[in-house]
N, C-alpha and C positions, 0 to 999 in steps of 0.2 A: 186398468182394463176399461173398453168402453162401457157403458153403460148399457142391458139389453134392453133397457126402454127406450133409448134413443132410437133406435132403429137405423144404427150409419148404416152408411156405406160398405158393402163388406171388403172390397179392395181399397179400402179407405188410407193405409199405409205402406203395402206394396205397390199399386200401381194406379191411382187414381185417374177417373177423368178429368179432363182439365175445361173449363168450360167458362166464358167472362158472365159474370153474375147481368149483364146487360143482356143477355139472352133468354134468360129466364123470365124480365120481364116483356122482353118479344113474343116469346108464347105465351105468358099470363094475358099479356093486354086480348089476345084472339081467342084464349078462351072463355075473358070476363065479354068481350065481346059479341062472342056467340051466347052466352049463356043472358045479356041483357042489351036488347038494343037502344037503352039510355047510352050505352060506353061510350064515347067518343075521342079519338085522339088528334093533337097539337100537336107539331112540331116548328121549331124555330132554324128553318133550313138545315136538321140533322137527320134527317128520318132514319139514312144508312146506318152513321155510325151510333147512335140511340135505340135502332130496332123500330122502331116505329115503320120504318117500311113492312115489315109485317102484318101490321095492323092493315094499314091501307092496302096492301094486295090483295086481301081477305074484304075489306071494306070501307071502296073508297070513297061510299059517299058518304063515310061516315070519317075519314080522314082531314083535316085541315090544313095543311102547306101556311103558316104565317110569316117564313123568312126569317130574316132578320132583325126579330123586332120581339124580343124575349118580355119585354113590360107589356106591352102590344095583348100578346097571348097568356099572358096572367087576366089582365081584364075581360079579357072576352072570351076565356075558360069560366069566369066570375059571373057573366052575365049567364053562358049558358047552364051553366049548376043553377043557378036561378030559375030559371026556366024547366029545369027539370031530365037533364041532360047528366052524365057521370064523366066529367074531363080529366083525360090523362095530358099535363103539360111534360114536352121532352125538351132536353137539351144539355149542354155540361154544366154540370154542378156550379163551375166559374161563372156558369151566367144565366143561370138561374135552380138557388134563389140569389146565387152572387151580384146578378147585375138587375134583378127585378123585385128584390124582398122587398120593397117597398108597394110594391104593389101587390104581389102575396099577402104583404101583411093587411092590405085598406079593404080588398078586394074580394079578399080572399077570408083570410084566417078571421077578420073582423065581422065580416056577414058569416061566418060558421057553412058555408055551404059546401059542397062535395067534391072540389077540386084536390086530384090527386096531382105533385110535383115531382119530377122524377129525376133526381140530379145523374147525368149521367158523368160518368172517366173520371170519380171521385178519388181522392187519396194521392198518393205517393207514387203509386203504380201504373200510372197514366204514361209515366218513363218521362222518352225524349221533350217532351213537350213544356216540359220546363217549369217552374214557379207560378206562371200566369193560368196555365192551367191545371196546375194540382193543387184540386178545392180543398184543403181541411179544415174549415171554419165553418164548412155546412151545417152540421150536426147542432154547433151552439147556435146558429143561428134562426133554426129552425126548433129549437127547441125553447128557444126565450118565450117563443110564440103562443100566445092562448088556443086555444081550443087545435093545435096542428099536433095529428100523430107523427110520431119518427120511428121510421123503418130502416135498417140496414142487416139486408141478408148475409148469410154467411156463405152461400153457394147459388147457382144458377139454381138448382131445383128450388130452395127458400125462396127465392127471389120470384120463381113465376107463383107458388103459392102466396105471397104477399101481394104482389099483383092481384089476384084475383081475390084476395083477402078487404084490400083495399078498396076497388070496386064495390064491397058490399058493404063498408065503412059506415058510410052516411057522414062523416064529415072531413076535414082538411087532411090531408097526407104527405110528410116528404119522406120519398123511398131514396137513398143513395143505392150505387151501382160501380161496377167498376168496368173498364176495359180489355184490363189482362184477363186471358185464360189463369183461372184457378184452381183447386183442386174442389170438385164435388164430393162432400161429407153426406149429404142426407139423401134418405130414399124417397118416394112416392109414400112410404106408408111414414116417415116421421113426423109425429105431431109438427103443427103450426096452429099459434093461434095468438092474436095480435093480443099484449100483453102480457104474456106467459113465457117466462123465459124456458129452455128446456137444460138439463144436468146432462151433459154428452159423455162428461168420462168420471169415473171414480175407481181409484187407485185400490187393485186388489191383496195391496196389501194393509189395506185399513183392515182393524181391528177395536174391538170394544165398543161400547155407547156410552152415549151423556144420559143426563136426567129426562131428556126428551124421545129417546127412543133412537137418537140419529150415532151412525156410525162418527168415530173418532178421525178427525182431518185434520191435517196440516197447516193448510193454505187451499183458498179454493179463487179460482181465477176465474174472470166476468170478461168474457172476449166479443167481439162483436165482429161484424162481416167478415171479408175473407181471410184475417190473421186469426182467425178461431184455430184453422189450421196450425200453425205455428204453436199454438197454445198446447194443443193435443202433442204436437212432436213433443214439445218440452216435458208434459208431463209422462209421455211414453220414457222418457229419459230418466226422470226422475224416481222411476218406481223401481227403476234398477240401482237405486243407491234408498231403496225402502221410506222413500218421499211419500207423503201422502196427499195427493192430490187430488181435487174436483174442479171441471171445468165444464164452466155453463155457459151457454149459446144466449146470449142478451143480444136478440135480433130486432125487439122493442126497445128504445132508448126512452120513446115516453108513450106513453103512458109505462113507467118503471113495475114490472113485477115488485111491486117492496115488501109483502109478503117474504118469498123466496128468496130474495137478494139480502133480510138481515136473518133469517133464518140459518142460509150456510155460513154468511159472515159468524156469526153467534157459536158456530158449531167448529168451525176452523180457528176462529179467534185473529185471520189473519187472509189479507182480500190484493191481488194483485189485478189491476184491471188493462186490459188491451186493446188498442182498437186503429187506426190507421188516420189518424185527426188528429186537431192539436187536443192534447189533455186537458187544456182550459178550454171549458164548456162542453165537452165531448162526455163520453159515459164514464169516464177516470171523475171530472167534478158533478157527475148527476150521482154516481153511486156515492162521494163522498160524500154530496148534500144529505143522502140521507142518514148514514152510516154515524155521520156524524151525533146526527140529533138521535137515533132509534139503538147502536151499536156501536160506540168507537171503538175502532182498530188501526192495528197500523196496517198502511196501504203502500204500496209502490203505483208507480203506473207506466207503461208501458205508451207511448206513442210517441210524435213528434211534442218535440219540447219549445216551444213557441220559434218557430223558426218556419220560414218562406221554404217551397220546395227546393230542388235543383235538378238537373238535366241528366239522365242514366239511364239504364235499364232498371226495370221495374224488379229484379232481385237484388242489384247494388244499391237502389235507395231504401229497400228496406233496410239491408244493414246497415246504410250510412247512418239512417237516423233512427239506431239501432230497437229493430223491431223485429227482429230476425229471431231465430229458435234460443241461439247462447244466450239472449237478452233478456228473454223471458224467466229461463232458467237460472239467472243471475237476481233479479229480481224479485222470482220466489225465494231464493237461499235466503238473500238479504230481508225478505218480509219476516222471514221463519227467524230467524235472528233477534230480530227487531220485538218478536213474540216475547221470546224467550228471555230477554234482559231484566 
């Protein structure tokens, strides 16, 4: 069952809205805007499909148009953080931080100053567009980075609260986003708070406690942006065969809740992780970094398994590079297993 601290969605599994999490940050950016006229937004000749025209129709002198020239507007986001300005840089994920981390990293994450990066049409999901532009190495590579938070919402509404979350940061930010319409899990009243993972669903058929007061769990699943979704179907599924399941919304990738993330590991004994990236460097090898040292368990993971995108629709490449609801479910049996030997 959900969790009633979550505060989902209540048509969360009959009939969701469906909404690309790149929207979300379209209305964060106008209302981190309104609410600080430091904001300012970048774009690298995307504005349309990034959301960024938003921004600029609401305020264009505070808009930047830099084209084609994605290193170009790392630096001179760099300069104005500097100066004392809050820069939102847009564009796909492919090209930035893919085609400018280099200069994210000198300009940017090096001076510590208040550049927010926005990778937009992240993941698998981008569809047609094929390999060159379906980023999955964002995540690691934005997270090698000293002093850069990493954000990946799980819905359009997360996404504008991390938005305007971000704005108030005070240092370096990479938010990923995606294209496709997804399904919206959270409301206006679901916590958000950068660092804080939240617990969305726990299986009502748990029973009993440990030495530490916490209910008895199976496996509890660490999912990240919009395959959170997926995570949820799975264990809706699984609690009709008396699975016991917890699934937690890791919308922060780093700064990592580790509190909370070996907490329920500890309590489950058994951690499958999800997310739409490659699993090297992604939150599958951040939770394992820690898991390791604080709590070994066994893990499964759930993403692309080091492999280049390909050309589809954005529901066929989730199953191709099985991320899909059966894969999850298959991955929890086999963690539960792997428990148990």
């Amino acid at each position: 069952m959900i969790n009633p601290d979550a505060k989902l969605a209540a048509n969360i599994f009959e009939k969701p809205d469906l909404v690309p999490t790149r929207d979300g940050f379209g209305k964060g950016a106008v209302e981190a805007g309104k609410a600080d006229p430091r904001v300012v937004v970048l774009s690298a000749d995307l504005k349309e499909s990034t959301r960024a025209e938003w921004f600029q129709k609401e305020f264009p002198e505070r808009y930047i148009e830099m084209g084609v020239a994605e290193q170009n507007m790392a630096t001179v986001a760099a300069g104005m953080a500097n100066y004392g300005k809050i820069p939102f840089i847009t564009s796909y994920a492919a090209f930035s931080p893919g085609r400018n981390w280099e200069q994210i990293r000198t300009t940017i994450a090096l001076n510590n100053v208040p550049v927010i990066v926005c990778g937009m049409h992240a993941g698998v999901s981008v569809g047609p567009d094929g390999a060159t532009h379906q980023m999955l190495e964002d995540v690691a590579l934005m997270r090698a980075m000293p002093n850069m938070i990493v954000i990946s919402p799980c819905d359009a509404e997360e996404a504008r609260k991390a938005t305007i979350a971000a704005a108030k940061a005070g240092k370096p930010v990479y938010m990923r986003f995606g294209r496709e319409k997804t399904p919206v899990m959270t409301t206006a009243e679901t916590p958000f708070e950068v660092g804080k993972i939240n617990t969305v669903w726990e299986s009502s058929s748990r029973q009993g406690l440990d030495g530490r007061g916490l209910a008895s769990t199976d496996v509890v699943v660490f999912a990240t942006g919009p395959l959170l979704y997926n995570s949820l179907l799975a264990a809706r599924e699984l609690e009709r065969e008396n699975i016991q399941v917890v699934v937690a919304n890791v919308h922060t990738i780093k700064p990592l809740d580790r509190e909370t993330i070996v907490s329920l590991a500890r309590a489950a004994g058994a951690v499958v992780t999800v997310e739409e990236h490659q699993i090297a460097g992604g939150l599958g090898g951040a939770t394992t970094e820690l898991l390791a040292k604080e709590c070994p368990v066994p893990i499964e993971f759930i993403g692309v398994q080091d492999q280049f995108g390909q050309s589809g629709t954005p529901v066929e490449l989730i199953e191709y590079f099985s991320m899909g609801v059966s894969h999850i479910v298959a991955a929890i049996k086999k963690v539960i297993d792997r428990k148990e030997v």
